[in-house]
Biopython code that builds the backbone (N, CA, C, O; Angstrom):
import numpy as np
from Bio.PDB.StructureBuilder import StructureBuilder

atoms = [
    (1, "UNK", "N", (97.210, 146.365, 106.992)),
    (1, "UNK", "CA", (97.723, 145.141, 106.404)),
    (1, "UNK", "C", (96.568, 144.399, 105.744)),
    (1, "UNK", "O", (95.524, 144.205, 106.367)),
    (2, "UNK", "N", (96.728, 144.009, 104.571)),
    (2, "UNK", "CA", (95.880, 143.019, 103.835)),
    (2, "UNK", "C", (95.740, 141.413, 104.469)),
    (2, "UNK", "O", (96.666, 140.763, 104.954)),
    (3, "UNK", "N", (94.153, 140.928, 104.303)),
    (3, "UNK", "CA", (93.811, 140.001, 104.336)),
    (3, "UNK", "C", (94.944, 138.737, 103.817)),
    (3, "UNK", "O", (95.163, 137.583, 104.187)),
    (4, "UNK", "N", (95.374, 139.429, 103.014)),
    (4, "UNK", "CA", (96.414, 138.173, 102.497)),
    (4, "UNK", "C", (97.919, 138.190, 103.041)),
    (4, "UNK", "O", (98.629, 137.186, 103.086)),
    (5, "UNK", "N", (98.282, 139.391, 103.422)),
    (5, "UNK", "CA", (99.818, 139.482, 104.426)),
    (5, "UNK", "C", (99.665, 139.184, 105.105)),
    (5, "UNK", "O", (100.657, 138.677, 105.626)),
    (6, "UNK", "N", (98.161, 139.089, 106.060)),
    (6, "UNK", "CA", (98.658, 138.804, 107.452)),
    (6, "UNK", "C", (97.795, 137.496, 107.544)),
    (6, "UNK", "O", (96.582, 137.353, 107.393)),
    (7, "UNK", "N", (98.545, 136.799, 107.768)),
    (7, "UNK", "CA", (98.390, 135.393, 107.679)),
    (7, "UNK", "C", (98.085, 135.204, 109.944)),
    (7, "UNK", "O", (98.359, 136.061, 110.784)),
    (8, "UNK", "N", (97.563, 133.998, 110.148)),
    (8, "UNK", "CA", (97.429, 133.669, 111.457)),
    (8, "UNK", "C", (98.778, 132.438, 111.275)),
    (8, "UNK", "O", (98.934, 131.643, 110.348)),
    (9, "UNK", "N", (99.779, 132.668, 112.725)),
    (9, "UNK", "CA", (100.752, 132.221, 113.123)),
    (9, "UNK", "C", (100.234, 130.190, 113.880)),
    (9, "UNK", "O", (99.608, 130.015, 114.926)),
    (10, "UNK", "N", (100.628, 129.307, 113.163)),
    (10, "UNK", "CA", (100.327, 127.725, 113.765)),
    (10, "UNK", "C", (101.111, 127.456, 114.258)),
    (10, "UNK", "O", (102.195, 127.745, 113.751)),
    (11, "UNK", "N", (101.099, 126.926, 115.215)),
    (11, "UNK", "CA", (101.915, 126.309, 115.742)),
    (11, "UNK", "C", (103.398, 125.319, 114.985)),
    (11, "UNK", "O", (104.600, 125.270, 115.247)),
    (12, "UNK", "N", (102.482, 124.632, 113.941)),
    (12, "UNK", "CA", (103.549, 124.242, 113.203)),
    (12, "UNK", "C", (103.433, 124.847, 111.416)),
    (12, "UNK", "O", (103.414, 124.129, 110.417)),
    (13, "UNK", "N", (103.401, 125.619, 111.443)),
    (13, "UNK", "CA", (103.433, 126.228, 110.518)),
    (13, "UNK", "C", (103.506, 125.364, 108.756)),
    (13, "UNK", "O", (104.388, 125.376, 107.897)),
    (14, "UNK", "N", (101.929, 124.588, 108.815)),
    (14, "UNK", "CA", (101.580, 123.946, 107.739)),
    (14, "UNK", "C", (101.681, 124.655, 106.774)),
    (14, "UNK", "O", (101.324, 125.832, 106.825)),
    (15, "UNK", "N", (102.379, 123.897, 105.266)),
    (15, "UNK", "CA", (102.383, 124.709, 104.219)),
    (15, "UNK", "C", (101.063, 124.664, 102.931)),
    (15, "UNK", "O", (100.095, 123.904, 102.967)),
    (16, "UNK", "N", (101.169, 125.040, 102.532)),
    (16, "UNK", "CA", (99.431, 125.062, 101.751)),
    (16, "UNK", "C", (99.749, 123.849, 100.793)),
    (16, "UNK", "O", (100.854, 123.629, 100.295)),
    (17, "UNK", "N", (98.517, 123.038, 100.599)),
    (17, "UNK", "CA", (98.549, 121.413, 99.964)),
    (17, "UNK", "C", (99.351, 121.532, 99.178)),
    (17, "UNK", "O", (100.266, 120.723, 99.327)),
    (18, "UNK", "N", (99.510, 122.493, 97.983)),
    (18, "UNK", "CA", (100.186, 122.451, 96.814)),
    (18, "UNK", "C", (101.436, 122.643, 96.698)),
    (18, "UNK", "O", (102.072, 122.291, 95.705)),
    (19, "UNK", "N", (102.122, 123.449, 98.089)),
    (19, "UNK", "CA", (103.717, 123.617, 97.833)),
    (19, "UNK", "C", (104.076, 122.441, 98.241)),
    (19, "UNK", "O", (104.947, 121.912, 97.551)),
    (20, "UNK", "N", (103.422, 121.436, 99.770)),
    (20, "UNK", "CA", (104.296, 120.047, 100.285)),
    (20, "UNK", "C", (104.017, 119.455, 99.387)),
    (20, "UNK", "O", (105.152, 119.028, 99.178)),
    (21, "UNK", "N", (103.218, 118.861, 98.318)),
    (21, "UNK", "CA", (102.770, 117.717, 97.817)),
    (21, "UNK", "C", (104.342, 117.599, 96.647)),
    (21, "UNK", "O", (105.003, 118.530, 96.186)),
    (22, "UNK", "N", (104.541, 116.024, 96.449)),
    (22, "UNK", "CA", (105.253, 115.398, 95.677)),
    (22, "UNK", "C", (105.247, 116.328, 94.401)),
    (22, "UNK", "O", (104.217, 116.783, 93.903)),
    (23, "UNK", "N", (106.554, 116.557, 93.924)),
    (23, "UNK", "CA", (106.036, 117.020, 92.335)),
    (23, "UNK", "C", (106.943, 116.233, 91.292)),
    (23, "UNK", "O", (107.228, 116.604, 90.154)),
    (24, "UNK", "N", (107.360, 114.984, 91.977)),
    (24, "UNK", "CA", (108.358, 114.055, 90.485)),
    (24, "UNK", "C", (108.185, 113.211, 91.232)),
    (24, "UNK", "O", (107.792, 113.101, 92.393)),
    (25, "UNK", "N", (108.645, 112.356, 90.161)),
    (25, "UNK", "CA", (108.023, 110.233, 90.689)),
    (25, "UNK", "C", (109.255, 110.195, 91.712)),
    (25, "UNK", "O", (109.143, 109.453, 92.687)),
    (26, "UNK", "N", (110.282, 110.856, 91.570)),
    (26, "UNK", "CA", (111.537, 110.693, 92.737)),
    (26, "UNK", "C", (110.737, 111.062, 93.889)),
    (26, "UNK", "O", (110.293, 110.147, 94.583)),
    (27, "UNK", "N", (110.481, 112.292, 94.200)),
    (27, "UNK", "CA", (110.009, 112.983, 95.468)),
    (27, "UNK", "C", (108.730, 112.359, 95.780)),
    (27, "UNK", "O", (108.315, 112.630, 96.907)),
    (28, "UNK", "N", (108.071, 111.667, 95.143)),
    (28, "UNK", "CA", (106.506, 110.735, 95.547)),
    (28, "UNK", "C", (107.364, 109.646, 95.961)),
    (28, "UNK", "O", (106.564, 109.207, 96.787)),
    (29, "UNK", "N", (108.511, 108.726, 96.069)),
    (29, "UNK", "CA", (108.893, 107.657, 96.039)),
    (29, "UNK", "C", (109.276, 107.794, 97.510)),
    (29, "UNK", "O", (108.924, 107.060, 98.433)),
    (30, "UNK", "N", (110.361, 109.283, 97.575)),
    (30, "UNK", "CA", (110.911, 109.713, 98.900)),
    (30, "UNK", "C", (109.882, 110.091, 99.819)),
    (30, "UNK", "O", (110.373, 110.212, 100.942)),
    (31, "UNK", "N", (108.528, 110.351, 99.798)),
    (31, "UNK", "CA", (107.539, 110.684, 100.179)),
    (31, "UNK", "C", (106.601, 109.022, 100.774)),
    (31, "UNK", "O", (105.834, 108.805, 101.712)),
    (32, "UNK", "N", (106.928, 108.522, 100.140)),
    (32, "UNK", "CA", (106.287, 106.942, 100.784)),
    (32, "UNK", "C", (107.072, 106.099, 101.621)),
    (32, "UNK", "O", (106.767, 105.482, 102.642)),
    (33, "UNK", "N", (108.242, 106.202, 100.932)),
    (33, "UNK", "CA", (109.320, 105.273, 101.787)),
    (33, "UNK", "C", (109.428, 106.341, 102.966)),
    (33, "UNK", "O", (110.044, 105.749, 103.852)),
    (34, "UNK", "N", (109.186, 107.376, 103.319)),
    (34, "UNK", "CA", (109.317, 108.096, 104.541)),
    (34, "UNK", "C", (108.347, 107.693, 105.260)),
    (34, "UNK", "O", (108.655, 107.351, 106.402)),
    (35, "UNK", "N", (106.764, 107.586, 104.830)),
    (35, "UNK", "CA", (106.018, 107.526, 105.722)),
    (35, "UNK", "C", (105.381, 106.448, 105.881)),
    (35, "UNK", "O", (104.304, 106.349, 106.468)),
    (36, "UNK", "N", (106.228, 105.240, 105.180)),
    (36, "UNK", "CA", (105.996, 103.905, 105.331)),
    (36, "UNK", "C", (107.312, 103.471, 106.406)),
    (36, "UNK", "O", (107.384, 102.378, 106.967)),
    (37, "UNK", "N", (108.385, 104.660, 106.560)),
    (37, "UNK", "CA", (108.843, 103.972, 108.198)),
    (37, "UNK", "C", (108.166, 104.915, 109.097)),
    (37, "UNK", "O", (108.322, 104.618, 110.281)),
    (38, "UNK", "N", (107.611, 105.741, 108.927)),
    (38, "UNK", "CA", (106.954, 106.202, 110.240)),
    (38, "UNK", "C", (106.268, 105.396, 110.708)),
    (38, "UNK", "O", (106.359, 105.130, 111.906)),
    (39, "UNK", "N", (105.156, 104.615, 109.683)),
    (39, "UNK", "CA", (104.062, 103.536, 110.248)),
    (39, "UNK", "C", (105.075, 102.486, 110.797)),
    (39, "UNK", "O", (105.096, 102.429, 112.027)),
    (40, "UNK", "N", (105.676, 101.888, 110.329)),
    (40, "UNK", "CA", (106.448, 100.880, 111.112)),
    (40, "UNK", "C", (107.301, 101.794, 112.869)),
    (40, "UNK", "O", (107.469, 101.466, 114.043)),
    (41, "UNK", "N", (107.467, 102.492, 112.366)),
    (41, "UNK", "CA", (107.912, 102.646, 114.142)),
    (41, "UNK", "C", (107.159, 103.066, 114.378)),
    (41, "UNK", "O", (107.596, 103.361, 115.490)),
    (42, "UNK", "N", (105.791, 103.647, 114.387)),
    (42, "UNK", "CA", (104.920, 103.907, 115.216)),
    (42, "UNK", "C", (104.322, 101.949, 115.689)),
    (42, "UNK", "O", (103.949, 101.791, 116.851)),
    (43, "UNK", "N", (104.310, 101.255, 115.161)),
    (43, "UNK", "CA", (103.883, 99.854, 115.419)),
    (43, "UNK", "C", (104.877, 99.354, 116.154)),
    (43, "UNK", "O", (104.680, 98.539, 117.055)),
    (44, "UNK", "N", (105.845, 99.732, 115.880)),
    (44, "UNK", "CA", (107.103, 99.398, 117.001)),
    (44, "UNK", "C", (106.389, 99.933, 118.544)),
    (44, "UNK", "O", (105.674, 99.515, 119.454)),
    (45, "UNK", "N", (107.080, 101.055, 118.143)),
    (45, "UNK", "CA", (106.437, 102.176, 119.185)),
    (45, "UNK", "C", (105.293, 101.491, 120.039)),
    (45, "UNK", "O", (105.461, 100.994, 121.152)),
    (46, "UNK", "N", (104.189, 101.542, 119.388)),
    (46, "UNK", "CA", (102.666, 100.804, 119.971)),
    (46, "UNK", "C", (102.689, 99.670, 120.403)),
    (46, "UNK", "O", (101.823, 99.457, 121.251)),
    (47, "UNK", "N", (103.454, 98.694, 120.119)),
    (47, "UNK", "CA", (103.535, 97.103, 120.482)),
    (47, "UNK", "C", (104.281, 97.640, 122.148)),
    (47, "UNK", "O", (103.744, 97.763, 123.249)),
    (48, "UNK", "N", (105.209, 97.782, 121.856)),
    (48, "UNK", "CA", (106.163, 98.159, 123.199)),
    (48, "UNK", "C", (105.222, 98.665, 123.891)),
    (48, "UNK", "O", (104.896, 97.733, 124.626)),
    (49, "UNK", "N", (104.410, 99.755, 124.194)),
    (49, "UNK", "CA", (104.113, 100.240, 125.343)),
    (49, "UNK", "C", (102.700, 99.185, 125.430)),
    (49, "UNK", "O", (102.156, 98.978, 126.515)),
    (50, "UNK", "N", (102.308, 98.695, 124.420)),
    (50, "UNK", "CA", (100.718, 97.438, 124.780)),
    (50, "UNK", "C", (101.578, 96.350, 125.783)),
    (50, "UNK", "O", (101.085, 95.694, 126.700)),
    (51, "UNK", "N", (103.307, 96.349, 125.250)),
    (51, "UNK", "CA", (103.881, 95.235, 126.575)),
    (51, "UNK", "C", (104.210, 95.177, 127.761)),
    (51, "UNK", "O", (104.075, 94.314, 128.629)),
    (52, "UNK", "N", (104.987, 96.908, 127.712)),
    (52, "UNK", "CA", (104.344, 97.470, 129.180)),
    (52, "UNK", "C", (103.158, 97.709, 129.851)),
    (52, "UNK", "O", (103.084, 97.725, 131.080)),
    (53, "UNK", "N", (102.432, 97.853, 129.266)),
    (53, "UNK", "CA", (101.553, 98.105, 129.974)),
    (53, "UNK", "C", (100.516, 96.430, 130.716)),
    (53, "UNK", "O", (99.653, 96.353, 131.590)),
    (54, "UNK", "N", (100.920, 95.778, 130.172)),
    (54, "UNK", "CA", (100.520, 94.102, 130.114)),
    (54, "UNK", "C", (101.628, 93.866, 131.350)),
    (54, "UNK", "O", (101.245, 93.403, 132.425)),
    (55, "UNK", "N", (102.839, 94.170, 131.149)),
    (55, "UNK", "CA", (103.764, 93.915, 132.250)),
    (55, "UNK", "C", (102.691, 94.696, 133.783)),
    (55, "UNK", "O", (102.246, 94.208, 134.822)),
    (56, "UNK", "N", (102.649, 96.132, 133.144)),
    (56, "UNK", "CA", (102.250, 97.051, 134.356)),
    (56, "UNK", "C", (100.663, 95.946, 134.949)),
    (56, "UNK", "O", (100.449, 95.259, 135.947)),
    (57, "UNK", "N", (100.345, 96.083, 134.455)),
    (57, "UNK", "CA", (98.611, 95.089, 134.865)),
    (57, "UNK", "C", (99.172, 93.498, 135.928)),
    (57, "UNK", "O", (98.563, 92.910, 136.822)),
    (58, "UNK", "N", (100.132, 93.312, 135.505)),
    (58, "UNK", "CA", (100.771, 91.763, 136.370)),
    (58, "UNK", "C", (100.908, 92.246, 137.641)),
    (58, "UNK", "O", (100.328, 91.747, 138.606)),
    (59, "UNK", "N", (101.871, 93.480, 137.719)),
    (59, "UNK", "CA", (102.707, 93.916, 138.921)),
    (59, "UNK", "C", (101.886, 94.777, 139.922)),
    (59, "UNK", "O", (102.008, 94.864, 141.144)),
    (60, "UNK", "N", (100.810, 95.535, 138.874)),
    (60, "UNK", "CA", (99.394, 96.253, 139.650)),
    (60, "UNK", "C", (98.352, 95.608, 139.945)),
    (60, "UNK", "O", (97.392, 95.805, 139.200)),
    (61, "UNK", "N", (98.226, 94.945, 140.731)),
    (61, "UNK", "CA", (96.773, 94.478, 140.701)),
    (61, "UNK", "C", (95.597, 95.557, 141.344)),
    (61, "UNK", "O", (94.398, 95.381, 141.128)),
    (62, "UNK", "N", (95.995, 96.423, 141.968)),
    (62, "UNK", "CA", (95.131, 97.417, 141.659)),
    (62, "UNK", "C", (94.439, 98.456, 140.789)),
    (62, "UNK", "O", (93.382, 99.020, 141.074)),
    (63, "UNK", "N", (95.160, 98.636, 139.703)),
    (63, "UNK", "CA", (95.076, 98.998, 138.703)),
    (63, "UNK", "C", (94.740, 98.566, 137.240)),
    (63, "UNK", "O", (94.470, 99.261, 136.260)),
    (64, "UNK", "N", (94.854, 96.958, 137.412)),
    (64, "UNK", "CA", (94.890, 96.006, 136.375)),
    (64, "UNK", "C", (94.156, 96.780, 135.776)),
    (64, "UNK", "O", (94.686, 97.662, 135.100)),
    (65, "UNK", "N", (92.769, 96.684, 135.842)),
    (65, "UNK", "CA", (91.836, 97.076, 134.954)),
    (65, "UNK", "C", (92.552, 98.393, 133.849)),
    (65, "UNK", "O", (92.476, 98.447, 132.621)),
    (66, "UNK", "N", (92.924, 98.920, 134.368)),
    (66, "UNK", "CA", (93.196, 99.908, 133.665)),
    (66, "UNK", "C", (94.322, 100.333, 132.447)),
    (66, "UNK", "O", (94.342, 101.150, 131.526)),
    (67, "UNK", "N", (95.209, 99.336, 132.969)),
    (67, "UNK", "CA", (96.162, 98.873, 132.567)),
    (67, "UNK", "C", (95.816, 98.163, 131.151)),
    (67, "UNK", "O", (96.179, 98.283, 129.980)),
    (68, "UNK", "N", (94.998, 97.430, 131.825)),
    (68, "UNK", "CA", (94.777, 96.078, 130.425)),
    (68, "UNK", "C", (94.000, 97.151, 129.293)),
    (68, "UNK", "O", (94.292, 97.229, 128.100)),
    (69, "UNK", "N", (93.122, 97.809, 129.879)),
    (69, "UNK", "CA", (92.746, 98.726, 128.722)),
    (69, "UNK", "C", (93.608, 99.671, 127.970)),
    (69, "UNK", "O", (93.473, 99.937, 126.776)),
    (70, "UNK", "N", (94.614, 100.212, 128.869)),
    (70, "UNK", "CA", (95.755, 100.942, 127.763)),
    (70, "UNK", "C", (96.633, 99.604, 126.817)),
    (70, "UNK", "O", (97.038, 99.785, 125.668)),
    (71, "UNK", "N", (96.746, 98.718, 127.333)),
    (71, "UNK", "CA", (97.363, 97.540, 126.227)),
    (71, "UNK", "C", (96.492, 97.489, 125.183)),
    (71, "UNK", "O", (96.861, 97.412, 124.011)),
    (72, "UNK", "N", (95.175, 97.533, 125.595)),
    (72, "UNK", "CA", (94.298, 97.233, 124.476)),
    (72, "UNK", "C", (94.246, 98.297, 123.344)),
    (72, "UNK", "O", (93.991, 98.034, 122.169)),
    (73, "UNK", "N", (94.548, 99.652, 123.889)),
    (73, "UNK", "CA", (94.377, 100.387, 123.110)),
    (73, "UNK", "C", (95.601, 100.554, 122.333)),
    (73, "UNK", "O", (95.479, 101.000, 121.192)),
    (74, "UNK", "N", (96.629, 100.298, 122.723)),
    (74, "UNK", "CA", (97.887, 100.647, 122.365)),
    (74, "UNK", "C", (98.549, 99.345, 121.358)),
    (74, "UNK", "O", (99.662, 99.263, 120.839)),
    (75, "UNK", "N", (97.305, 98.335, 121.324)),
    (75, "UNK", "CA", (97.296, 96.872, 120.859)),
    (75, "UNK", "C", (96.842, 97.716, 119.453)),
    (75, "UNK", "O", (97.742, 98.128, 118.721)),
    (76, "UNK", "N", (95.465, 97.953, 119.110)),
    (76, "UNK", "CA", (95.107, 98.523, 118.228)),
    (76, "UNK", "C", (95.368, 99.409, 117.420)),
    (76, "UNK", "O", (95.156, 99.450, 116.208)),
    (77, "UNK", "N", (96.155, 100.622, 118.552)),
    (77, "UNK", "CA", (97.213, 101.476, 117.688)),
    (77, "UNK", "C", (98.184, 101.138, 116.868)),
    (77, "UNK", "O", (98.474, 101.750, 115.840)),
    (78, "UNK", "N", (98.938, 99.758, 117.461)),
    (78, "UNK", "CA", (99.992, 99.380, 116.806)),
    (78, "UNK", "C", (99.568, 98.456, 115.547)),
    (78, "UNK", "O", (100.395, 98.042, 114.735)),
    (79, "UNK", "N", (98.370, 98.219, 115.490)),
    (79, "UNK", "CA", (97.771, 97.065, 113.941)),
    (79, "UNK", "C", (97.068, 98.273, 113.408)),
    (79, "UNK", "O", (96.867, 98.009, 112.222)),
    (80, "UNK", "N", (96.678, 99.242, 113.621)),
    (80, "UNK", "CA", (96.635, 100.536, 112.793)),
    (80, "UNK", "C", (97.572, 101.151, 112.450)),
    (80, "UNK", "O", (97.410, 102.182, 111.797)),
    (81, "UNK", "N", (99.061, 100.613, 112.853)),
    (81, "UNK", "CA", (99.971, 101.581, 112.467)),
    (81, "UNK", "C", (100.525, 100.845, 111.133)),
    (81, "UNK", "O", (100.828, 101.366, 110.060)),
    (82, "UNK", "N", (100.575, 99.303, 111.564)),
    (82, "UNK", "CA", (101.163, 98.042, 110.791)),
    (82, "UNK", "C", (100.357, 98.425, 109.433)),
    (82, "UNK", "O", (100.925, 98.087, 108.394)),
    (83, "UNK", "N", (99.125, 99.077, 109.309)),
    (83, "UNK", "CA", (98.210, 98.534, 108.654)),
    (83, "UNK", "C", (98.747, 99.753, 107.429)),
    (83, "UNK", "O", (99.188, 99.429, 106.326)),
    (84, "UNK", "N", (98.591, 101.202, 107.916)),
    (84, "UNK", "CA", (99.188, 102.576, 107.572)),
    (84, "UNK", "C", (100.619, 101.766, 106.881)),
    (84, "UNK", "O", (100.675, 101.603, 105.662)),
    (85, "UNK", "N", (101.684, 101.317, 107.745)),
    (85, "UNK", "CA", (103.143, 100.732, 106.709)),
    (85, "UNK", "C", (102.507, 100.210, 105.921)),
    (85, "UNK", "O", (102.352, 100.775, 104.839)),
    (86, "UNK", "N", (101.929, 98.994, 106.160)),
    (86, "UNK", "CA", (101.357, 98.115, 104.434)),
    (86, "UNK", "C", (100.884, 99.472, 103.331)),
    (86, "UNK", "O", (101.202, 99.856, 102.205)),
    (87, "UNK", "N", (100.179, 99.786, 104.150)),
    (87, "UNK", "CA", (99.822, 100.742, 102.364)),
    (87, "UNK", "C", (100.455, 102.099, 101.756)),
    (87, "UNK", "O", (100.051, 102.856, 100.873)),
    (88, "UNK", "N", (101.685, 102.111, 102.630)),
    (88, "UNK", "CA", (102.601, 102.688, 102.132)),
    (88, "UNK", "C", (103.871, 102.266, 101.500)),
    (88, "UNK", "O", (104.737, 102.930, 100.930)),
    (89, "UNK", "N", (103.784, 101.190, 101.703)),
    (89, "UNK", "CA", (104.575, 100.310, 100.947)),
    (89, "UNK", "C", (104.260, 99.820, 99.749)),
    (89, "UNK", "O", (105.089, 99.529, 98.887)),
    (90, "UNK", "N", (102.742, 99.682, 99.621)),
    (90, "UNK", "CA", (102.386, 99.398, 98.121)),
    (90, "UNK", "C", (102.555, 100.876, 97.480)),
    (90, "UNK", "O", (103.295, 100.875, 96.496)),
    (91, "UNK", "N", (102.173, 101.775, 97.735)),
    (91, "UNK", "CA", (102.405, 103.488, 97.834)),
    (91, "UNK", "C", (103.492, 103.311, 97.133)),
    (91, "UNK", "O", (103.481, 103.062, 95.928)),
    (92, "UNK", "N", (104.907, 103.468, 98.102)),
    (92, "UNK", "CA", (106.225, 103.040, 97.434)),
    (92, "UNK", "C", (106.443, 102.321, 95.758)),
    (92, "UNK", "O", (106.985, 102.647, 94.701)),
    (93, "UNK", "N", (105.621, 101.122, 96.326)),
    (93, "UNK", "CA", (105.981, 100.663, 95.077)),
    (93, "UNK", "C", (105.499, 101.036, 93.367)),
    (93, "UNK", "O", (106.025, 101.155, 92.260)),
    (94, "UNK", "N", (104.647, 101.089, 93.775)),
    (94, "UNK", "CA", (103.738, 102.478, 92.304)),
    (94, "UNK", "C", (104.933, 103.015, 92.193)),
    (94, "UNK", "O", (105.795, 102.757, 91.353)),
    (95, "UNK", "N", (104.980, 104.109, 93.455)),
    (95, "UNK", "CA", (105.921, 105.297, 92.877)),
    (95, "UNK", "C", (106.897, 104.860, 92.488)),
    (95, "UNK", "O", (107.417, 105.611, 91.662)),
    (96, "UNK", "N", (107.805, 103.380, 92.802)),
    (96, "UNK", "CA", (108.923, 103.489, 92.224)),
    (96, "UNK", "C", (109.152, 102.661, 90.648)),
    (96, "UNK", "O", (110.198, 102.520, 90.015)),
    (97, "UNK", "N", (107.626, 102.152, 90.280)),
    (97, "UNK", "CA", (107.277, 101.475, 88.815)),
    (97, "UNK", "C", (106.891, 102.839, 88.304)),
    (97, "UNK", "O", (106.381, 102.775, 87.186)),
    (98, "UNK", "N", (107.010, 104.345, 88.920)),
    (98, "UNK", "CA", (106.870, 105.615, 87.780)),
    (98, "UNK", "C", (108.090, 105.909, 87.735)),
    (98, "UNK", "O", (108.427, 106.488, 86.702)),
    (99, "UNK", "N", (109.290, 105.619, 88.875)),
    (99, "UNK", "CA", (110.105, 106.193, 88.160)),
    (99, "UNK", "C", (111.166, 105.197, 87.208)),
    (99, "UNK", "O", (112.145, 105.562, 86.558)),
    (100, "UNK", "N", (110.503, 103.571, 87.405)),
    (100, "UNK", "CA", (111.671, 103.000, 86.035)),
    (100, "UNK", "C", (110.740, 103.129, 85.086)),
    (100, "UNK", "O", (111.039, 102.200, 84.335)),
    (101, "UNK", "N", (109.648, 103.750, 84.533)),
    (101, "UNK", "CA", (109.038, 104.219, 83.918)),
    (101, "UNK", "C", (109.491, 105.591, 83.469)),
    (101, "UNK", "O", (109.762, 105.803, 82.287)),
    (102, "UNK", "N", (109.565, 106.416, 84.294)),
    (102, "UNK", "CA", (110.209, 107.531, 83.605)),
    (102, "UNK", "C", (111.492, 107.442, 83.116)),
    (102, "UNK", "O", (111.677, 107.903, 81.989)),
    (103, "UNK", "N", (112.312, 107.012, 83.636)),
    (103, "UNK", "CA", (113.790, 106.240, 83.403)),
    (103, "UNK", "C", (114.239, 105.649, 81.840)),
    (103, "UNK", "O", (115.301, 105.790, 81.234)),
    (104, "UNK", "N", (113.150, 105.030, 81.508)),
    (104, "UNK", "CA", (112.817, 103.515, 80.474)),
    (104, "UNK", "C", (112.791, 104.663, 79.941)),
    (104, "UNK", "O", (113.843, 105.057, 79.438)),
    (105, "UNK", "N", (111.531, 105.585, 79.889)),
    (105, "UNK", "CA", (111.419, 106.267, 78.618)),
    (105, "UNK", "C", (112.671, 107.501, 78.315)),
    (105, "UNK", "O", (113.052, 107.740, 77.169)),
    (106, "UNK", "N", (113.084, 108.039, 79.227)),
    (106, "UNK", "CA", (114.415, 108.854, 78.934)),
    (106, "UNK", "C", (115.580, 108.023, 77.671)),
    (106, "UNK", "O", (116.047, 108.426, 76.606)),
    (107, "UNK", "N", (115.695, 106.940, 78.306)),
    (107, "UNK", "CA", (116.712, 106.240, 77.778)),
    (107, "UNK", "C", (116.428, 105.655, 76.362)),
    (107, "UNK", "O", (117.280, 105.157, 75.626)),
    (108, "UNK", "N", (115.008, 105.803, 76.076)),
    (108, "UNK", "CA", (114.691, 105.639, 74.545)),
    (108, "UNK", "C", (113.951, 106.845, 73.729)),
    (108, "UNK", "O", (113.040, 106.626, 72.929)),
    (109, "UNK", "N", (114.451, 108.129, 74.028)),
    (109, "UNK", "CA", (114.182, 109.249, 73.364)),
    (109, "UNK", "C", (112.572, 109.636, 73.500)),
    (109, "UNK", "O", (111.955, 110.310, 72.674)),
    (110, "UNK", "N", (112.150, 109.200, 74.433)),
    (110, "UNK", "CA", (110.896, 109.860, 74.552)),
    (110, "UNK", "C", (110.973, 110.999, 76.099)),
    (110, "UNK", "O", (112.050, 110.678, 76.600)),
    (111, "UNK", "N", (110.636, 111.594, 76.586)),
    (111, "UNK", "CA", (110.869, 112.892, 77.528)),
    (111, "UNK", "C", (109.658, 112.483, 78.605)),
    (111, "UNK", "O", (109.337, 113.231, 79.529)),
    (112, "UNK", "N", (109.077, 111.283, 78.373)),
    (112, "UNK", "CA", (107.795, 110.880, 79.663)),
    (112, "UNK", "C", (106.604, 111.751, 79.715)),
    (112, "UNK", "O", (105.802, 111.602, 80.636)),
    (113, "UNK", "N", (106.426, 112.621, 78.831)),
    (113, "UNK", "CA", (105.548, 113.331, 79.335)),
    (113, "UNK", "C", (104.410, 113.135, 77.856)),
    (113, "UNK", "O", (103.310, 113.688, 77.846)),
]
sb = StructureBuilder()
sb.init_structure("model")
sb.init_model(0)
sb.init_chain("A")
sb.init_seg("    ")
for serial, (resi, resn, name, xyz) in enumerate(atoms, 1):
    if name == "N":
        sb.init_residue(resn, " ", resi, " ")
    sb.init_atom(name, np.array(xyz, "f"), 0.0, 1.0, " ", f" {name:<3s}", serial, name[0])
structure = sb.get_structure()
């Protein structure tokens, strides 16, 4: 078998940069607004367990310490996640000023390209 058939098996079986990547201002648009709600529920996600775990530190006092440090971390995760939505949301919005851009120009005989 050739170097190039036999490929090594991943776990999640990543596709090479050039087949996932966006290839129309639609699919870049669907491509941001997707992973501008991932960041928001991951900040969801992260806030919630920084509140459990703030709950858990009250009810443990043996553990506090430890506790307060997973809030902390899970504090930070979640304003890194907030932070990831914001700039996928400006993301979004580009992509979706290319496609009333591509749009605009269809509708007055030019082909956008």
């Amino acid at each position: 078998m050739s170097e190039e058939e036999h490929k090594h098996h991943h776990l999640f079986h990543h596709k090479d940069d050039e087949e996932k990547a966006p290839k129309t201002p639609e699919e870049e648009l669907k491509h941001h607004k997707n992973l501008e709600h991932l960041g928001e529920a991951a900040a969801i996600g992260a806030g919630l367990y920084a509140m459990h775990e703030k709950h858990k530190a009250k009810k443990d006092p043996e553990n506090e310490h430890k506790h307060k440090v997973s809030e902390e971390i899970a504090a930070a995760v979640g304003v890194a996640a907030g932070g990831f939505a914001f700039h996928e949301h400006h993301e979004k919005k580009e992509a979706k000023e290319e496609v009333k851009e591509k749009h605009h120009h269809r509708h007055h005989g030019d082909d956008g390209e």
